[in-house]
ZADO-1210 file (C-alpha; in nm, 4 decimals, padded with zeros to 6 digits):
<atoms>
<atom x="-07.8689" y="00.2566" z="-03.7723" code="UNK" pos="1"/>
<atom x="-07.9720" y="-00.0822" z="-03.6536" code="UNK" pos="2"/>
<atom x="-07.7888" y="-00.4245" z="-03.7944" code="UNK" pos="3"/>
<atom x="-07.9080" y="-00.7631" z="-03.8137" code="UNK" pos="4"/>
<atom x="-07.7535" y="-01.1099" z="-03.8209" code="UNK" pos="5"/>
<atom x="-07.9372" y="-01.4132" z="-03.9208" code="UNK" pos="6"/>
<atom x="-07.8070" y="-01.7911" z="-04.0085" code="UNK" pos="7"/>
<atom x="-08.0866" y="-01.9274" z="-04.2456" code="UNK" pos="8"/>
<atom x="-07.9988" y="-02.2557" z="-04.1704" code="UNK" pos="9"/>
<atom x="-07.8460" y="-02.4255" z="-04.5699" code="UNK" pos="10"/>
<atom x="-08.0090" y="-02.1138" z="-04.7803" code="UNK" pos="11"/>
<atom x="-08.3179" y="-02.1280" z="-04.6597" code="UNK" pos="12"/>
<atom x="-08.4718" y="-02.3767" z="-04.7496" code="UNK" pos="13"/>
<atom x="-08.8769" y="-02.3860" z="-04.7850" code="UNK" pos="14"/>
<atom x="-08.8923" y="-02.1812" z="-04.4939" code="UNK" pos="15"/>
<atom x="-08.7925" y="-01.8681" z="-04.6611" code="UNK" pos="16"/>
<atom x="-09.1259" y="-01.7769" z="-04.7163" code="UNK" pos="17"/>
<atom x="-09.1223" y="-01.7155" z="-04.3268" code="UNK" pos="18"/>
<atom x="-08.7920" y="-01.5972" z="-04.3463" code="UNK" pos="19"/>
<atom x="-08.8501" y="-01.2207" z="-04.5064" code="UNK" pos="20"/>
<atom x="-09.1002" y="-01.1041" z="-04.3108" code="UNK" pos="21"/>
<atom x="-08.8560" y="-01.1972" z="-04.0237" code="UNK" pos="22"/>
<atom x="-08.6405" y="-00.9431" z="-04.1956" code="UNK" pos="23"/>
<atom x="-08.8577" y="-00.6655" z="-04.2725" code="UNK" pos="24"/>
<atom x="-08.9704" y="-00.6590" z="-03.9452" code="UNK" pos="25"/>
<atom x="-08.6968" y="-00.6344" z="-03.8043" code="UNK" pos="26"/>
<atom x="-08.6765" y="-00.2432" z="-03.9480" code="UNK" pos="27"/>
<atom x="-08.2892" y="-00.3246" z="-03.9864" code="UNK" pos="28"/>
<atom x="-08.0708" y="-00.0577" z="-04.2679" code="UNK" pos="29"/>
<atom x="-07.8415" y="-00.3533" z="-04.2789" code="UNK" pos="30"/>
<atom x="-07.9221" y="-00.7409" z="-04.3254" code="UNK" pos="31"/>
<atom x="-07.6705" y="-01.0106" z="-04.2745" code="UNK" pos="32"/>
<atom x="-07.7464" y="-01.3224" z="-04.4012" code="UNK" pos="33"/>
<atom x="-07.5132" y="-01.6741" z="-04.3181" code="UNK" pos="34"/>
<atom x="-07.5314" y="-02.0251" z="-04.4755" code="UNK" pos="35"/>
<atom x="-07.6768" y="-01.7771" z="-04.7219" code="UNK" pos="36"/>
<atom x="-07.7066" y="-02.0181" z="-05.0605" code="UNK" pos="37"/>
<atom x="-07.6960" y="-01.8469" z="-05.4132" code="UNK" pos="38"/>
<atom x="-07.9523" y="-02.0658" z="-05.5639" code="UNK" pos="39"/>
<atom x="-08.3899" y="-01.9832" z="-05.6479" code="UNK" pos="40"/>
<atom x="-08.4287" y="-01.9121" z="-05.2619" code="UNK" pos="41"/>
<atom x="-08.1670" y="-01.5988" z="-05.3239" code="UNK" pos="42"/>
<atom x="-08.3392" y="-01.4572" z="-05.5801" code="UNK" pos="43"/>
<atom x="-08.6980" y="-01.4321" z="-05.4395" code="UNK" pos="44"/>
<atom x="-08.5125" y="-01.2773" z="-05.0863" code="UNK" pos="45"/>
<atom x="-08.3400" y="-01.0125" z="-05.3539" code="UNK" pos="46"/>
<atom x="-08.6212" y="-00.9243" z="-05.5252" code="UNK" pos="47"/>
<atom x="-08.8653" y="-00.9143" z="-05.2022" code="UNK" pos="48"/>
<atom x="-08.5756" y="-00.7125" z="-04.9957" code="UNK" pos="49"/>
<atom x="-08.4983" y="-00.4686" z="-05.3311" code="UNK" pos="50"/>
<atom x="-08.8951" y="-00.3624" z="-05.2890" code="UNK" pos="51"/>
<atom x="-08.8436" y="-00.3094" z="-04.8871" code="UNK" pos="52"/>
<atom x="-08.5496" y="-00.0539" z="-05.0131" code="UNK" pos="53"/>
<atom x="-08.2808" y="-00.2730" z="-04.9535" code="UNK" pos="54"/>
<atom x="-08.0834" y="-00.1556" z="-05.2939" code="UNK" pos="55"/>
<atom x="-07.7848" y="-00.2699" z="-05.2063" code="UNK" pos="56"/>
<atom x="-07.6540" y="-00.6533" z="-05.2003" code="UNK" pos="57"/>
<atom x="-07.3460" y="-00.8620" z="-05.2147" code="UNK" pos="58"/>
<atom x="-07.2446" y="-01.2335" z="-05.1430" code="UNK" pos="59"/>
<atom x="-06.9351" y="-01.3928" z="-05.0635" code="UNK" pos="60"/>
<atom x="-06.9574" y="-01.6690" z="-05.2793" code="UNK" pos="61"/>
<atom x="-07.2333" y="-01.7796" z="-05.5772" code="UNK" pos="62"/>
<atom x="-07.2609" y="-02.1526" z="-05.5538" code="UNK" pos="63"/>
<atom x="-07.5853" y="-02.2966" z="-05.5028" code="UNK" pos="64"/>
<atom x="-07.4751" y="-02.5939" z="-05.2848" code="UNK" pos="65"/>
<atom x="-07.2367" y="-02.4026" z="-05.0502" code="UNK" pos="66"/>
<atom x="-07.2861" y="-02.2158" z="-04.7716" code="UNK" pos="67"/>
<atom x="-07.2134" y="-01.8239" z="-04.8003" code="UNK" pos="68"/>
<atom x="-07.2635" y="-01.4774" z="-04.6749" code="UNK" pos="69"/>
<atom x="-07.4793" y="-01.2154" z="-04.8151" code="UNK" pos="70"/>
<atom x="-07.5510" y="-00.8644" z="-04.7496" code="UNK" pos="71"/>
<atom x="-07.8911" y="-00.6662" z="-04.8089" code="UNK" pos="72"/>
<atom x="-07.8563" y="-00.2993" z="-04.7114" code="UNK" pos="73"/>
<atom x="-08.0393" y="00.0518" z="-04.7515" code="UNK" pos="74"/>
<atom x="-07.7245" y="00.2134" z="-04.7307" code="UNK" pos="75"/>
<atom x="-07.4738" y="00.2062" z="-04.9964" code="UNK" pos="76"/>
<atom x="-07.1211" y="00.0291" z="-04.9593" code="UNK" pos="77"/>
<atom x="-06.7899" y="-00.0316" z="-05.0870" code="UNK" pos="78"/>
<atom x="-06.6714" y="-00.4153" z="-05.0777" code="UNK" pos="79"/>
<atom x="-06.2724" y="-00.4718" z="-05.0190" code="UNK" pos="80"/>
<atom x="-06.0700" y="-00.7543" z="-05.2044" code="UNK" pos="81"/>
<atom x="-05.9577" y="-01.0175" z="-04.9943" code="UNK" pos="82"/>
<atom x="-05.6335" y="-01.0920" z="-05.1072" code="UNK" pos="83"/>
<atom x="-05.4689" y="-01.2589" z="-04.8654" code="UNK" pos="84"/>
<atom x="-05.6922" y="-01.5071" z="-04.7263" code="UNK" pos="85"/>
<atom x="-05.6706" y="-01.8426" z="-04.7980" code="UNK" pos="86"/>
<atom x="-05.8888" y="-01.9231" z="-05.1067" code="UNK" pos="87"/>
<atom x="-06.0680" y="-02.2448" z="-04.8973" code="UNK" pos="88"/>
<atom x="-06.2339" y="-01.9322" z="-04.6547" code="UNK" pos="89"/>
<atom x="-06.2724" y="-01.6884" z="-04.9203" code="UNK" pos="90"/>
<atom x="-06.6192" y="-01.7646" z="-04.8952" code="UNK" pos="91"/>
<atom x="-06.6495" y="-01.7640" z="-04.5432" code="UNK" pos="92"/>
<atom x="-06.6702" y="-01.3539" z="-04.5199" code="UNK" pos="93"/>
<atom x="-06.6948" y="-01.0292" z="-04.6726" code="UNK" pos="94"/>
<atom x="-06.5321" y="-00.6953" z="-04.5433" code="UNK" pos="95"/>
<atom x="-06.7830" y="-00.3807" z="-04.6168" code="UNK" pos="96"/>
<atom x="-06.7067" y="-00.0179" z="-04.6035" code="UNK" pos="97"/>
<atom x="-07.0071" y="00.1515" z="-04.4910" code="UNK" pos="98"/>
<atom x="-06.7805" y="00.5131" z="-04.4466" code="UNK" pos="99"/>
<atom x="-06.9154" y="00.5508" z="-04.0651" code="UNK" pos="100"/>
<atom x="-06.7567" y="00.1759" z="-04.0310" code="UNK" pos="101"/>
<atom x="-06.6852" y="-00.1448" z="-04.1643" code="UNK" pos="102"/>
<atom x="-06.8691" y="-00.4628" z="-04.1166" code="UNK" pos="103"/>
<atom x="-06.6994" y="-00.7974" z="-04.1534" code="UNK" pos="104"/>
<atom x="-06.9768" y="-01.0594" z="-04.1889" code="UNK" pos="105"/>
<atom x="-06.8591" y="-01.4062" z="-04.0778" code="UNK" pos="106"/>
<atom x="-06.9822" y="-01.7689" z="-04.1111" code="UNK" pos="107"/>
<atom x="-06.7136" y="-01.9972" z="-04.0135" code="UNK" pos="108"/>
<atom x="-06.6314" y="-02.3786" z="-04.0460" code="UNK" pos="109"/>
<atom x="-06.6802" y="-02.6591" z="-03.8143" code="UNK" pos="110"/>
<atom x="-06.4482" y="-02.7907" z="-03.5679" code="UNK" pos="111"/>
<atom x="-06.0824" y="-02.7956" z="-03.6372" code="UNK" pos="112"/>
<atom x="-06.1260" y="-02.6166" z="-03.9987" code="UNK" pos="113"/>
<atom x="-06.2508" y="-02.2735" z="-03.8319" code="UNK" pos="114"/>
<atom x="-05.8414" y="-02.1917" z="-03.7416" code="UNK" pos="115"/>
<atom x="-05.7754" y="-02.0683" z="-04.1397" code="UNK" pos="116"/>
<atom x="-06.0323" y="-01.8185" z="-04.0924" code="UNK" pos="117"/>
<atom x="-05.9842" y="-01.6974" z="-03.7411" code="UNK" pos="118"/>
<atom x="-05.6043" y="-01.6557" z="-03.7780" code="UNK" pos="119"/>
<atom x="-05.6841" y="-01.4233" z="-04.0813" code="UNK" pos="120"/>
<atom x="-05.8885" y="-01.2144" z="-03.8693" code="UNK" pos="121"/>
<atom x="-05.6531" y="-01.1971" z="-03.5870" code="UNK" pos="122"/>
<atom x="-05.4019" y="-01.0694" z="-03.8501" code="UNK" pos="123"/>
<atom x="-05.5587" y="-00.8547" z="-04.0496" code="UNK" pos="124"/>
<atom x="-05.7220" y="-00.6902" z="-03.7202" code="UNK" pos="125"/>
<atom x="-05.4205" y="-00.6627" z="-03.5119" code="UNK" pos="126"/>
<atom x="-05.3512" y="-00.3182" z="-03.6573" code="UNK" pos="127"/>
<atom x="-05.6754" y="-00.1718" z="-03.7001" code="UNK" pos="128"/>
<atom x="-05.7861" y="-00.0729" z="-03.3772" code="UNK" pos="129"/>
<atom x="-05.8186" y="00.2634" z="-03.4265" code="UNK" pos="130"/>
<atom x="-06.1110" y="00.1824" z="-03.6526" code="UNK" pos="131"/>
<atom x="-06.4662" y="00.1487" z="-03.6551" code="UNK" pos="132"/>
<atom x="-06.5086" y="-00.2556" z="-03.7191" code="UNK" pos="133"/>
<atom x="-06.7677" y="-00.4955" z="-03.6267" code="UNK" pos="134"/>
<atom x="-06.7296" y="-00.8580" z="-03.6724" code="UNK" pos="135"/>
<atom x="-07.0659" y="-01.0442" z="-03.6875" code="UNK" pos="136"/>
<atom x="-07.2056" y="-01.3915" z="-03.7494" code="UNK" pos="137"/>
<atom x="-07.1509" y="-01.7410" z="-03.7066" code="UNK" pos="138"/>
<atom x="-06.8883" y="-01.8332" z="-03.5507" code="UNK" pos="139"/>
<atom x="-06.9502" y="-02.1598" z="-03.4290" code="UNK" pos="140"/>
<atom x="-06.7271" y="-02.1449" z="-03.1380" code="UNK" pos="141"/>
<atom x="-06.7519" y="-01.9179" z="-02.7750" code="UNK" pos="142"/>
<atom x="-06.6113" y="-01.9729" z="-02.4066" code="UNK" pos="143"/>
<atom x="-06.6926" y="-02.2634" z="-02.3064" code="UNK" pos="144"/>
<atom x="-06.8745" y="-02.2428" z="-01.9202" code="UNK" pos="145"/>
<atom x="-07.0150" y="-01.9206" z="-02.0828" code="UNK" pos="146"/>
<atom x="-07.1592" y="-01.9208" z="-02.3829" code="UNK" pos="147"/>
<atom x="-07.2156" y="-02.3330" z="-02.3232" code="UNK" pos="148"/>
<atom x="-07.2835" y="-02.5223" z="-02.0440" code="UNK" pos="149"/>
<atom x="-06.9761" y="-02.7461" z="-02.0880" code="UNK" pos="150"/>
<atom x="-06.6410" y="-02.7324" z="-02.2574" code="UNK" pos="151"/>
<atom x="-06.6838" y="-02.8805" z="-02.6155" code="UNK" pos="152"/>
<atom x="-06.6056" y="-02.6134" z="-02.8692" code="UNK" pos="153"/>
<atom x="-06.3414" y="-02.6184" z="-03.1146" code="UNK" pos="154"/>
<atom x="-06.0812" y="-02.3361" z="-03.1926" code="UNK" pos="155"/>
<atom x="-06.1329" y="-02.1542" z="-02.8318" code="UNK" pos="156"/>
<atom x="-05.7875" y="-02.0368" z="-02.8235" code="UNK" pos="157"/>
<atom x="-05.8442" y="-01.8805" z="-03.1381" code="UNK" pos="158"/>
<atom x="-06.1148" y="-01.6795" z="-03.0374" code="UNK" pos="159"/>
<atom x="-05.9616" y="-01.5622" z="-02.7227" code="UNK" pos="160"/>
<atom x="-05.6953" y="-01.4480" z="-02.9354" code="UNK" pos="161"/>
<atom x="-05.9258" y="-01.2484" z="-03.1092" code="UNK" pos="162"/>
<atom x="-06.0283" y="-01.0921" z="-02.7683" code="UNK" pos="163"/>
<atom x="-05.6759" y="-00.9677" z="-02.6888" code="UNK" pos="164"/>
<atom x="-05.6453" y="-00.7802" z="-02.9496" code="UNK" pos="165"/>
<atom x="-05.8407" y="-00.6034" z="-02.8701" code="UNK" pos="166"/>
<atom x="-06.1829" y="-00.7119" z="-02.9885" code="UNK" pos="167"/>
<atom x="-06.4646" y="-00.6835" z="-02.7491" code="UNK" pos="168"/>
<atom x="-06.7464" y="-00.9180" z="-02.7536" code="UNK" pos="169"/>
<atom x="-07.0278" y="-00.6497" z="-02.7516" code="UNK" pos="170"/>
<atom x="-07.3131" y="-00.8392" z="-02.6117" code="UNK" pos="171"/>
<atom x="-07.1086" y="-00.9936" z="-02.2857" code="UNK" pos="172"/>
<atom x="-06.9616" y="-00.6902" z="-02.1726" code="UNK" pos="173"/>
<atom x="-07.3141" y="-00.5599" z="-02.1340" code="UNK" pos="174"/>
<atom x="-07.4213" y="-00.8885" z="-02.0080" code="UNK" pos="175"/>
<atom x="-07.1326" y="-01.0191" z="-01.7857" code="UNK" pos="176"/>
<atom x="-07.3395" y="-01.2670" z="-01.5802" code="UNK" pos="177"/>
<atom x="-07.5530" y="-01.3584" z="-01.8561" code="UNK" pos="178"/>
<atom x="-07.6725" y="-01.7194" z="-01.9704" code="UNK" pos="179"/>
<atom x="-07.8003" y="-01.6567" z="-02.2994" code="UNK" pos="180"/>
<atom x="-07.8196" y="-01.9079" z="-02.6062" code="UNK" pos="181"/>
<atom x="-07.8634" y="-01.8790" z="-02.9978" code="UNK" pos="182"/>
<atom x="-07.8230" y="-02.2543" z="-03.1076" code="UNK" pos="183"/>
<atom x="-07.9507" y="-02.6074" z="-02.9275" code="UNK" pos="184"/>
<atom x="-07.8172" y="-02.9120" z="-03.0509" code="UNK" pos="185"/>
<atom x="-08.0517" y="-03.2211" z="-03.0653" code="UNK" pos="186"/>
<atom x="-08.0324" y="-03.3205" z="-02.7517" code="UNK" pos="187"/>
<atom x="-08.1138" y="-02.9508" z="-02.5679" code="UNK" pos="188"/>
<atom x="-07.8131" y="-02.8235" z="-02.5275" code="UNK" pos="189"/>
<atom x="-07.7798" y="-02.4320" z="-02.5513" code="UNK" pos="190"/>
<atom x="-07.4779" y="-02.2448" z="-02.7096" code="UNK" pos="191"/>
<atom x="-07.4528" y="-01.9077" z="-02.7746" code="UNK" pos="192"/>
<atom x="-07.2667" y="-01.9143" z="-03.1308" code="UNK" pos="193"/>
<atom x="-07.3290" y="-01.5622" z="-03.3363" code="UNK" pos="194"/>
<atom x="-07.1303" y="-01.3025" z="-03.1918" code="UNK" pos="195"/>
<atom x="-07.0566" y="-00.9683" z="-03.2400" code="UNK" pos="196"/>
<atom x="-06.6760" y="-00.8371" z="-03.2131" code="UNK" pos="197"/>
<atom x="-06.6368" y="-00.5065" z="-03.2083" code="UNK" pos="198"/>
<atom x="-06.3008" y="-00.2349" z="-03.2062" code="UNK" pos="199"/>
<atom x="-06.2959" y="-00.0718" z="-02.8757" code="UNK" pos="200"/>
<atom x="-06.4008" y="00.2457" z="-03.0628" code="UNK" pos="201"/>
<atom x="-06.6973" y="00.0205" z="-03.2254" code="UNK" pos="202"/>
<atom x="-06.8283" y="-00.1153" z="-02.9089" code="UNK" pos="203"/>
<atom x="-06.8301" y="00.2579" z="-02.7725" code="UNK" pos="204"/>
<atom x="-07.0798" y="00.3369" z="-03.0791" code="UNK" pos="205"/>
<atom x="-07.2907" y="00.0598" z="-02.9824" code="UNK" pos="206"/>
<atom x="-07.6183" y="00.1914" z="-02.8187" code="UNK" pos="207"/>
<atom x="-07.8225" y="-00.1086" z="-02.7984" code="UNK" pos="208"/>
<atom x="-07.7321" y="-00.5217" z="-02.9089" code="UNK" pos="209"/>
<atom x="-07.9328" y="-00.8422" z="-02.8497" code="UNK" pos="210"/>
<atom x="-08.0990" y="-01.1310" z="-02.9625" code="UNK" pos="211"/>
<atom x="-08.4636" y="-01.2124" z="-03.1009" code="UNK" pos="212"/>
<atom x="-08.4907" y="-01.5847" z="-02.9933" code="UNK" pos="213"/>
<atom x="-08.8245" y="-01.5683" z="-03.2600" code="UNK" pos="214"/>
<atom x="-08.6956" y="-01.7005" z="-03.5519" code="UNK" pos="215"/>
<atom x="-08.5596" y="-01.9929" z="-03.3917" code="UNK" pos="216"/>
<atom x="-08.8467" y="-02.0760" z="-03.1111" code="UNK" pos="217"/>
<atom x="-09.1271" y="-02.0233" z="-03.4393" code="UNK" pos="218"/>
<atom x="-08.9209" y="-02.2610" z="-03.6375" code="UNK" pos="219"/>
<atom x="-08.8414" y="-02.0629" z="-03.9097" code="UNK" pos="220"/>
<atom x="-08.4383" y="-02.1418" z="-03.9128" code="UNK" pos="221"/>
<atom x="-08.2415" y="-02.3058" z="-03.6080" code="UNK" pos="222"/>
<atom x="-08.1042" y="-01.9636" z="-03.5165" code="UNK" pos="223"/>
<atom x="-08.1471" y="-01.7166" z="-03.3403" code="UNK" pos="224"/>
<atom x="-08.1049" y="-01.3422" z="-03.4837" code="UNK" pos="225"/>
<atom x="-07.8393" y="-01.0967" z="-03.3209" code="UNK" pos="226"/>
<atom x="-07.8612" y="-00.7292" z="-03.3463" code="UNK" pos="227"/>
<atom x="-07.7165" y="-00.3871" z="-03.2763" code="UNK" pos="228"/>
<atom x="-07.7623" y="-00.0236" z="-03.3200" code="UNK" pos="229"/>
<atom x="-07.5601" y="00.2468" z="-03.3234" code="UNK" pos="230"/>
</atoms>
């Protein structure tokens, strides 16, 4: 089973067309989609994904201005309520039931407002470790000296938190000594921003994880896409 996560860069924008075949290539049984937009560009990557047998869809959020999370799968799950989140991140994840595990598809905030979300992952983890959970996305935030080449991101204590749990970030424990980058700023910086957290029992799954640096080198969003297979 083989997962992909791509940021489409504010829904897609007239690059979608280049976009999908991104997708379908990719041979993935699950698509992740962030800054996902629910507006025209939606509905042609629904209707192109539906014929590639990706049956199964959700979003976070169906605003045609804001950025969102969506879901295209071959493989059928069940989508939990988020209750207790704060209704300013509601739109900011999904949590998905697949039965062999659950995927919580992230795109978080900028700078300061990323805490709302991170703290509700850090709780509603906490006591789940005995699970099967994968945490993948945006996160807009990593170690700095590591996943950057200086120390400018927001919220780091936050996501260390989310390490002690604990969470494992699943690409860097297979590539300790790794410099590897899925975002440049203007100016050439590299940061390595989309992540994938796993449960210890998760990360065991994992047989293979990476990035395809294509999307973003050929232009088609400002992202690179992050995978795994289990």
């Amino acid at each position: 089973m083989k997962v992909i996560a791509l940021n489409i860069r504010h829904g897609g924008g007239n690059r979608i067309k280049s976009i999908v075949p991104i997708l379908v290539q990719s041979k993935a049984d699950i698509i992740v989609l962030t800054e996902f937009r629910f507006n025209n560009n939606s509905h042609i990557v629904r209707k192109l994904l539906k014929k590639e047998g990706y049956a199964h869809t959700t979003c976070s959020f169906k605003d045609p201005k804001t950025n969102a999370v969506a879901v295209y799968s071959k493989l059928t799950f069940t989508k939990s309520r988020l209750i207790e989140i704060d209704p300013q991140d509601k739109h900011r994840l999904l949590i998905l039931d697949f039965g062999e595990f659950t995927l919580i598809p992230v795109y978080f905030a900028q700078k300061e407002k990323k805490k709302g979300l991170f703290n509700f992952l850090y709780k509603y983890l906490s006591n789940q470790l005995n699970k099967k959970i994968c945490v993948i996305g945006d996160f807009n935030t990593g170690l700095p000296f590591e996943d950057e080449a200086d120390n400018t991101f927001y919220c780091v204590n936050e996501f260390k938190n989310l390490l002690t749990i604990p969470l494992i970030d699943s690409w860097r424990s297979r590539n300790k000594h790794t410099k590897e980058f899925s975002w440049y700023s203007n100016s050439g910086a590299g940061f390595r921003i989309d992540h994938i957290l796993s449960t210890p029992t998760m990360d065991q799954a994992i047989q293979s994880i990476g990035y395809d640096h294509n999307p973003r080198t050929k232009k088609a969003t400002d992202h690179s896409l992050i995978f795994f297979s289990i």
